[in-house]
MARVOVO-912542 format. One line per field, with one value per atom (N, C-alpha, C, CB): atom name; x, y, z; residue number from 1. Coordinates in Angstrom, 3 decimals, m for minus. Glycine has a CB too. Layout:
atomo = CA / ...
u = X / ...
v = Y / ...
w = Z / ...
num = NUM / ...
//
This chain:
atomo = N / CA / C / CB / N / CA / C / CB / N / CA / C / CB / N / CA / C / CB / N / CA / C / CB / N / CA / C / CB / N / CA / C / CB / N / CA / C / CB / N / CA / C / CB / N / CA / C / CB / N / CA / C / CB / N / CA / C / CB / N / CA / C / CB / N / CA / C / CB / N / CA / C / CB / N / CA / C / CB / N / CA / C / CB / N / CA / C / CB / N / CA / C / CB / N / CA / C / CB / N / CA / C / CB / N / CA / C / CB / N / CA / C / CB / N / CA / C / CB / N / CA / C / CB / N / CA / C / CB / N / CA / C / CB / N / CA / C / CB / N / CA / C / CB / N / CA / C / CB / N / CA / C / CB / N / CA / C / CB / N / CA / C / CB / N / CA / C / CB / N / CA / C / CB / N / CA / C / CB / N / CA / C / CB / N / CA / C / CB / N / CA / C / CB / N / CA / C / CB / N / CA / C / CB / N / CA / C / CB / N / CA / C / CB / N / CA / C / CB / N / CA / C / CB / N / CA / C / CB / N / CA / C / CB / N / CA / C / CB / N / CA / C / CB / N / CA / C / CB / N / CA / C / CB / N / CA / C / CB / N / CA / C / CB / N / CA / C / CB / N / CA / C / CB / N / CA / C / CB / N / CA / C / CB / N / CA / C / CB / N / CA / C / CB / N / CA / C / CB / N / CA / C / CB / N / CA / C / CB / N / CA / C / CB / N / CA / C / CB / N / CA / C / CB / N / CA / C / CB / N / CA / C / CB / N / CA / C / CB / N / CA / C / CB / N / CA / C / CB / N / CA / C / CB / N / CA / C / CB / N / CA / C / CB / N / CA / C / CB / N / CA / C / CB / N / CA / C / CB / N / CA / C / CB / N / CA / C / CB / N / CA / C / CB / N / CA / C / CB / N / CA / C / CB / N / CA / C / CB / N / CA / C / CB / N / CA / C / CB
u = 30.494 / 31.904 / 32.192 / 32.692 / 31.404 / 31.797 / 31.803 / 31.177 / 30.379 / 30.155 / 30.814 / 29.049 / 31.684 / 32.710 / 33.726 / 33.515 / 34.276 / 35.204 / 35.163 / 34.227 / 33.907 / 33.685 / 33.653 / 32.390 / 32.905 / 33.213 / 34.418 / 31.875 / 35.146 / 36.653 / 37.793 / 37.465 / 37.096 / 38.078 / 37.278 / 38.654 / 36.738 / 35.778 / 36.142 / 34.313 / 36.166 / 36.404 / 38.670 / 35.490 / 38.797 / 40.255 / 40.288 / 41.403 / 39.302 / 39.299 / 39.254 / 38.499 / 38.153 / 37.502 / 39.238 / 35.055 / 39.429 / 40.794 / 42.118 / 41.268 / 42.423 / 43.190 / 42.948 / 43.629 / 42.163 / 41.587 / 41.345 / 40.267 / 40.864 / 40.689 / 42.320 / 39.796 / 43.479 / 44.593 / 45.254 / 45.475 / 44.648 / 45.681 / 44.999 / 45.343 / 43.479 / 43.055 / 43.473 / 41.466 / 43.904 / 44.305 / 45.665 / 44.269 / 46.482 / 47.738 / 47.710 / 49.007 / 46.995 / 47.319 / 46.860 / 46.980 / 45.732 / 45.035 / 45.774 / 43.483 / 47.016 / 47.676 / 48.915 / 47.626 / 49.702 / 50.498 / 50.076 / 51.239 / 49.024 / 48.714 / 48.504 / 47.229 / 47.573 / 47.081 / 47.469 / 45.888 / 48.398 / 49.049 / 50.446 / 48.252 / 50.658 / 52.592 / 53.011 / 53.908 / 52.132 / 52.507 / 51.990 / 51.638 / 52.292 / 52.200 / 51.292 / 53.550 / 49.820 / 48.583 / 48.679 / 47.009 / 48.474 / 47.895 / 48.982 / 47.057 / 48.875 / 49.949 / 50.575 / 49.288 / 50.285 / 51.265 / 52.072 / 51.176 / 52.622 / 53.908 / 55.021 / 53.554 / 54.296 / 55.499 / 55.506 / 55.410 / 55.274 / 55.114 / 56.224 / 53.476 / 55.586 / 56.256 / 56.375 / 54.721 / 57.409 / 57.526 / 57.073 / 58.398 / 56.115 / 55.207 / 55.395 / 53.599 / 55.261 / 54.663 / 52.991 / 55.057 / 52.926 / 51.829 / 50.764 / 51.918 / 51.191 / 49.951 / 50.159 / 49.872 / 51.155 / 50.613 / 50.046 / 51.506 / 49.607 / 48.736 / 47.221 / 48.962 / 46.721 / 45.412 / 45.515 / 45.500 / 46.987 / 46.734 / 46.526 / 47.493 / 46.823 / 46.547 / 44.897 / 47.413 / 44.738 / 43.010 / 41.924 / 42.682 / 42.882 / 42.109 / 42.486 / 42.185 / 43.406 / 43.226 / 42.597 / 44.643 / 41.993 / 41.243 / 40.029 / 40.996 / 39.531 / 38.322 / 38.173 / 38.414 / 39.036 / 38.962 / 38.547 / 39.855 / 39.102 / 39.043 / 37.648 / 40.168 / 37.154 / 35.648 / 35.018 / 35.182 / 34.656 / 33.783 / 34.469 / 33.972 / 35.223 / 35.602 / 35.002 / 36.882 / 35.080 / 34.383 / 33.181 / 34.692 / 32.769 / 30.598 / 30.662 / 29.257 / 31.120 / 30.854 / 30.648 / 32.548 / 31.994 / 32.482 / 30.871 / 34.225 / 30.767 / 29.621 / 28.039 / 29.507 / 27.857 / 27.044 / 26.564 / 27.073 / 27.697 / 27.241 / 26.554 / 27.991 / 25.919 / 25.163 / 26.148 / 24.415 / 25.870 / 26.475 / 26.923 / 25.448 / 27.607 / 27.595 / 26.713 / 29.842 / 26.437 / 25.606 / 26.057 / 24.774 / 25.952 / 26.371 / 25.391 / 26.528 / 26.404 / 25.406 / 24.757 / 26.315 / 23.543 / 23.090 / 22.280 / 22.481 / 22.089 / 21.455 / 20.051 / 21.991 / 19.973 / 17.936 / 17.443 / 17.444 / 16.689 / 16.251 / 15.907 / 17.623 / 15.618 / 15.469 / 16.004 / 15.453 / 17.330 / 18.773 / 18.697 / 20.838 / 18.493 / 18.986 / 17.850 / 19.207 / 18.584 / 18.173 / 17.258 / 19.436 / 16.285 / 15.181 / 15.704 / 13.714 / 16.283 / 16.390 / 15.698 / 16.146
v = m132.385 / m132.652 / m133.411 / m131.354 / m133.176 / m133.823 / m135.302 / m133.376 / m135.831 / m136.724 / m137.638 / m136.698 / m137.170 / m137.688 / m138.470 / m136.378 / m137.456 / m136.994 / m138.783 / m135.177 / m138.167 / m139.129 / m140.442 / m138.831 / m140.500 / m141.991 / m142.655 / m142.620 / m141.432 / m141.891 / m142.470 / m140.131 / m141.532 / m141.894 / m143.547 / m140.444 / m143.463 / m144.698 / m146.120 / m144.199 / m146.193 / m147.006 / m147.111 / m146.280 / m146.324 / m146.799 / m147.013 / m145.800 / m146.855 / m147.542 / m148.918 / m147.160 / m149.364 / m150.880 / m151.555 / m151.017 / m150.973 / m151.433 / m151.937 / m150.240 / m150.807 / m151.248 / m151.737 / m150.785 / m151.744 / m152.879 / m154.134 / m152.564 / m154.134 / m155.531 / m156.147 / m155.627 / m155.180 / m155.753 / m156.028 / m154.744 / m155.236 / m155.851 / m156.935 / m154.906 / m156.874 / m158.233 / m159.393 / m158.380 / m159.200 / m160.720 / m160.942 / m160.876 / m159.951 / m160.503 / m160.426 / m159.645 / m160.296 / m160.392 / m162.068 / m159.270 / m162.652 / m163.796 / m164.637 / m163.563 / m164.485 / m165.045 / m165.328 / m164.680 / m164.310 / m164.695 / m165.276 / m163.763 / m165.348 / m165.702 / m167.043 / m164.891 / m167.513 / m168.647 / m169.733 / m168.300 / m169.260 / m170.305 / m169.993 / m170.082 / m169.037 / m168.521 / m168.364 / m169.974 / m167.584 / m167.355 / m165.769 / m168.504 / m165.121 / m164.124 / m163.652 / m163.816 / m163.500 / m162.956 / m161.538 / m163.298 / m160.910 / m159.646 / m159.231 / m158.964 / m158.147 / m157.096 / m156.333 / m155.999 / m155.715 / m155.398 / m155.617 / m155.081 / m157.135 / m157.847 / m156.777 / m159.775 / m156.911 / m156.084 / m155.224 / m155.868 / m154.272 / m153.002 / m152.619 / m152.846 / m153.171 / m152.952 / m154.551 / m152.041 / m154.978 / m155.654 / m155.895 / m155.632 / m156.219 / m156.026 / m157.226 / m155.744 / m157.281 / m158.017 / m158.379 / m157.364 / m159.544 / m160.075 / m159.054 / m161.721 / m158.874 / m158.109 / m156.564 / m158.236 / m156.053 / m154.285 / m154.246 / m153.225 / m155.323 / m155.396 / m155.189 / m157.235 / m155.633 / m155.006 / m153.226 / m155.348 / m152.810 / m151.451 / m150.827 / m150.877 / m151.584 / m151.334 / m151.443 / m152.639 / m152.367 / m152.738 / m151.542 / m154.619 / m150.741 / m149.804 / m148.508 / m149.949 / m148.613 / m147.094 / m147.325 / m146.222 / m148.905 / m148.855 / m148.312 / m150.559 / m149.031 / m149.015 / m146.691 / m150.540 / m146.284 / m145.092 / m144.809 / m144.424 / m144.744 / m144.058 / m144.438 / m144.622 / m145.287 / m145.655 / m145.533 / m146.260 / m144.608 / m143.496 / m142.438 / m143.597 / m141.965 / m140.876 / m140.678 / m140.648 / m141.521 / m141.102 / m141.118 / m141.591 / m142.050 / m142.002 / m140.766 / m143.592 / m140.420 / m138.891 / m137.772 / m138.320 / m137.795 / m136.490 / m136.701 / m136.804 / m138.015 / m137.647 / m137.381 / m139.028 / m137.671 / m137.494 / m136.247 / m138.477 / m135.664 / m133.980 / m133.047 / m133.277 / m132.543 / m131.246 / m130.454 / m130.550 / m129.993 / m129.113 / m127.767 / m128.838 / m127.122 / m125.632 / m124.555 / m124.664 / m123.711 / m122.810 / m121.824 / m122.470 / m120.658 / m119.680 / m118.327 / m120.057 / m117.045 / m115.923 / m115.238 / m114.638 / m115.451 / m114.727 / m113.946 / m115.432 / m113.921 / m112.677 / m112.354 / m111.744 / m113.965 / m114.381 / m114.939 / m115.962 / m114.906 / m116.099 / m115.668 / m117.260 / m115.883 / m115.716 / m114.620 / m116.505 / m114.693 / m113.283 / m112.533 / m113.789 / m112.334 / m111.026 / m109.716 / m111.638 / m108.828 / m107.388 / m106.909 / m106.563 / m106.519 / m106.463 / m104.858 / m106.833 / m104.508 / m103.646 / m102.230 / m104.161
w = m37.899 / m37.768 / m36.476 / m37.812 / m35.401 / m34.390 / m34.312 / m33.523 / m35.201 / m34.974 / m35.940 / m34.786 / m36.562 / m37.675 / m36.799 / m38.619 / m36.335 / m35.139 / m34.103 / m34.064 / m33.472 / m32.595 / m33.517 / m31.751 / m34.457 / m34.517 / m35.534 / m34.928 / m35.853 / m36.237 / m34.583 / m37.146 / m33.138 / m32.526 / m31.696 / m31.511 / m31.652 / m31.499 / m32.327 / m32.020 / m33.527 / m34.357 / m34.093 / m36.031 / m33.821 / m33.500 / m32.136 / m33.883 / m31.124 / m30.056 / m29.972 / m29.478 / m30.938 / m30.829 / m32.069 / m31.885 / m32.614 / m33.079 / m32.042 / m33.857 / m31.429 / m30.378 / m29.706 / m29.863 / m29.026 / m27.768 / m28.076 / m27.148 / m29.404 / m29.782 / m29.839 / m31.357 / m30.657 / m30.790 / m29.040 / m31.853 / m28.411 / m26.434 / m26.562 / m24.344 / m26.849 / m26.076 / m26.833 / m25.845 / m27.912 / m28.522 / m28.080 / m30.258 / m28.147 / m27.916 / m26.262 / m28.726 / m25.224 / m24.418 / m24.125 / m23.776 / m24.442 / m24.394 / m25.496 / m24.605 / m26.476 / m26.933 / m26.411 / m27.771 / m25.744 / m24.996 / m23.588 / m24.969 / m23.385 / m21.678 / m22.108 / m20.676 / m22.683 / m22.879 / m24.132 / m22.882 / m24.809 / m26.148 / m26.425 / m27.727 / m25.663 / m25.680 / m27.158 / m24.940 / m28.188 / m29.649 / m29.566 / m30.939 / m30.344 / m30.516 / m32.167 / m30.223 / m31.466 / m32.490 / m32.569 / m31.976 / m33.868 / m34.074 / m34.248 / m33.157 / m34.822 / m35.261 / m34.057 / m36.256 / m32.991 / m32.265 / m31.637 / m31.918 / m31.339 / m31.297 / m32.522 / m31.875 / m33.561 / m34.811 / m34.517 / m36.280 / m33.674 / m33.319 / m31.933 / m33.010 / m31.348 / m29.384 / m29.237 / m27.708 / m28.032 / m27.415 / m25.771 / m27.758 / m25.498 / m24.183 / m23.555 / m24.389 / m22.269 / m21.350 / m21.293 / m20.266 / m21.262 / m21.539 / m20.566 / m21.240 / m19.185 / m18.601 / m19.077 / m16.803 / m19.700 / m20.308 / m21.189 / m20.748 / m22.164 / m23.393 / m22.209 / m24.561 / m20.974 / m20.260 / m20.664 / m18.241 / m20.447 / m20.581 / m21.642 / m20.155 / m22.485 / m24.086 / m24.285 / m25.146 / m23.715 / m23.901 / m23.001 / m23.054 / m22.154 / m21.477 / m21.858 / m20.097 / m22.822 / m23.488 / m24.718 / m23.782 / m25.144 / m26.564 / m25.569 / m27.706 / m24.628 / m24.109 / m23.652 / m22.425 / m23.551 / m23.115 / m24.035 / m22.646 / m25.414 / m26.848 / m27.066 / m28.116 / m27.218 / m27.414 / m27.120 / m27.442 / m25.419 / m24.300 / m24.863 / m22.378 / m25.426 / m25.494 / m26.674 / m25.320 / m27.557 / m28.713 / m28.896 / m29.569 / m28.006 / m28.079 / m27.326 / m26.963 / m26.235 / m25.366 / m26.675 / m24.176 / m27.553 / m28.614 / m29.222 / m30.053 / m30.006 / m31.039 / m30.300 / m32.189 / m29.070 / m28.587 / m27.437 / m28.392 / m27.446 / m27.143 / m27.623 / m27.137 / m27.583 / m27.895 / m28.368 / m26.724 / m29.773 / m30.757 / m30.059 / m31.938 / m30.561 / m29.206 / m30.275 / m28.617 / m29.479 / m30.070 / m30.495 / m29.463 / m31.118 / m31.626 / m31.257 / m33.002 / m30.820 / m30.001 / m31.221 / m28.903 / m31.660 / m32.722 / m31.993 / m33.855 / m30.728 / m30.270 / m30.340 / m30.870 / m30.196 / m30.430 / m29.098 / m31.826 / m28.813 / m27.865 / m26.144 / m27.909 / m24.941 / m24.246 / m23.368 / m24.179 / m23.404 / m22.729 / m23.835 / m22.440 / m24.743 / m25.690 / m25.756 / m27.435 / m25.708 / m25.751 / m26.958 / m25.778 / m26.619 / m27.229 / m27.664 / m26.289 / m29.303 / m29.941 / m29.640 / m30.901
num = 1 / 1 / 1 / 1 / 2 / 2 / 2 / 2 / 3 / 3 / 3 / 3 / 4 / 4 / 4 / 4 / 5 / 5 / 5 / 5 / 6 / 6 / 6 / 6 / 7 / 7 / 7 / 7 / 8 / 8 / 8 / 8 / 9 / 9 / 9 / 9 / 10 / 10 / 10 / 10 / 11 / 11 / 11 / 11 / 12 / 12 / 12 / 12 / 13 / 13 / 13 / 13 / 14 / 14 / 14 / 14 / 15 / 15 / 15 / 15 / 16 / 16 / 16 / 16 / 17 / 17 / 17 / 17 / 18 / 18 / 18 / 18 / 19 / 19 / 19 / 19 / 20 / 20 / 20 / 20 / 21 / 21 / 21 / 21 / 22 / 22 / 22 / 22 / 23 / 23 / 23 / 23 / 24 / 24 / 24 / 24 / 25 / 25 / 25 / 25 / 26 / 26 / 26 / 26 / 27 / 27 / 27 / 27 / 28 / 28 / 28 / 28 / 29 / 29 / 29 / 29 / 30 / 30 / 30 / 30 / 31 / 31 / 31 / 31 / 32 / 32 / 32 / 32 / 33 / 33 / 33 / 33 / 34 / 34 / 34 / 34 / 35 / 35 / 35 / 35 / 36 / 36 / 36 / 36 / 37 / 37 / 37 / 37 / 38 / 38 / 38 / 38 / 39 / 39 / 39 / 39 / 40 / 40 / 40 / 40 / 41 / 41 / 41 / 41 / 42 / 42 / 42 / 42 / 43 / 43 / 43 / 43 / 44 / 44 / 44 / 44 / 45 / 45 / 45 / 45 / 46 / 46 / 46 / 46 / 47 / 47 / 47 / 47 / 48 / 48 / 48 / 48 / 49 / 49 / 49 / 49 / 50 / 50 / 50 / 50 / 51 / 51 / 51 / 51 / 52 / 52 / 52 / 52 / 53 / 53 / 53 / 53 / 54 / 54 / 54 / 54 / 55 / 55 / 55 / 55 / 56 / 56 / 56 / 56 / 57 / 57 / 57 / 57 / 58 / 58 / 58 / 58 / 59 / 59 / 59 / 59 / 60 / 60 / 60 / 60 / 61 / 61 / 61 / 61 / 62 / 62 / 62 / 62 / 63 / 63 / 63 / 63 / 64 / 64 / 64 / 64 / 65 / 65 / 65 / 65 / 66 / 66 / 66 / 66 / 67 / 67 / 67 / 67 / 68 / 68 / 68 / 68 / 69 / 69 / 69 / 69 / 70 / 70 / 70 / 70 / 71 / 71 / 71 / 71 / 72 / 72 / 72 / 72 / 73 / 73 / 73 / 73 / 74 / 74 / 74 / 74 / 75 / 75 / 75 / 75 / 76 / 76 / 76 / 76 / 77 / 77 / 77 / 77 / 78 / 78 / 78 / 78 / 79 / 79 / 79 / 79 / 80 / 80 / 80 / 80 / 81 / 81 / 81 / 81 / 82 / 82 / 82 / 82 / 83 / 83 / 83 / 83 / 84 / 84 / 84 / 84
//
């Protein structure tokens, strides 16, 4: 499940970030407005960077999620447990 997880929030990282970085490099550099989040919000060309750094967060956040160590469960085996 985690690793579902993680790469559901991952894959909407590389989504958003991709959408700041176009419309930010569309409004900076051709003064038209690319990508769908123009229809969405109305931004300033430099807060679409901040858009691109919360895609970029979501996408460490999500390789971190799927790439953690599962948690364990006390079944009461193994090195610490009380020998019956």
């Amino acid at each position: 499940m985690r690793t579902t997880i993680g790469y559901t929030i991952e894959s909407i990282g590389y989504v958003i970030g991709a959408q700041g970085l176009i419309s930010f490099a569309s409004q900076t550099f051709f003064g038209t407005e690319w990508g769908w989040m123009h229809k969405v919000v109305d931004l300033p060309s430099t807060a679409y960077l901040g858009v691109v750094a919360v895609g970029l967060a979501l996408i460490v956040g999500g390789m971190k999620t799927r790439k953690a160590p599962e948690a364990r469960t006390a079944t009461g085996s193994g090195r610490n447990s009380r020998a019956a």
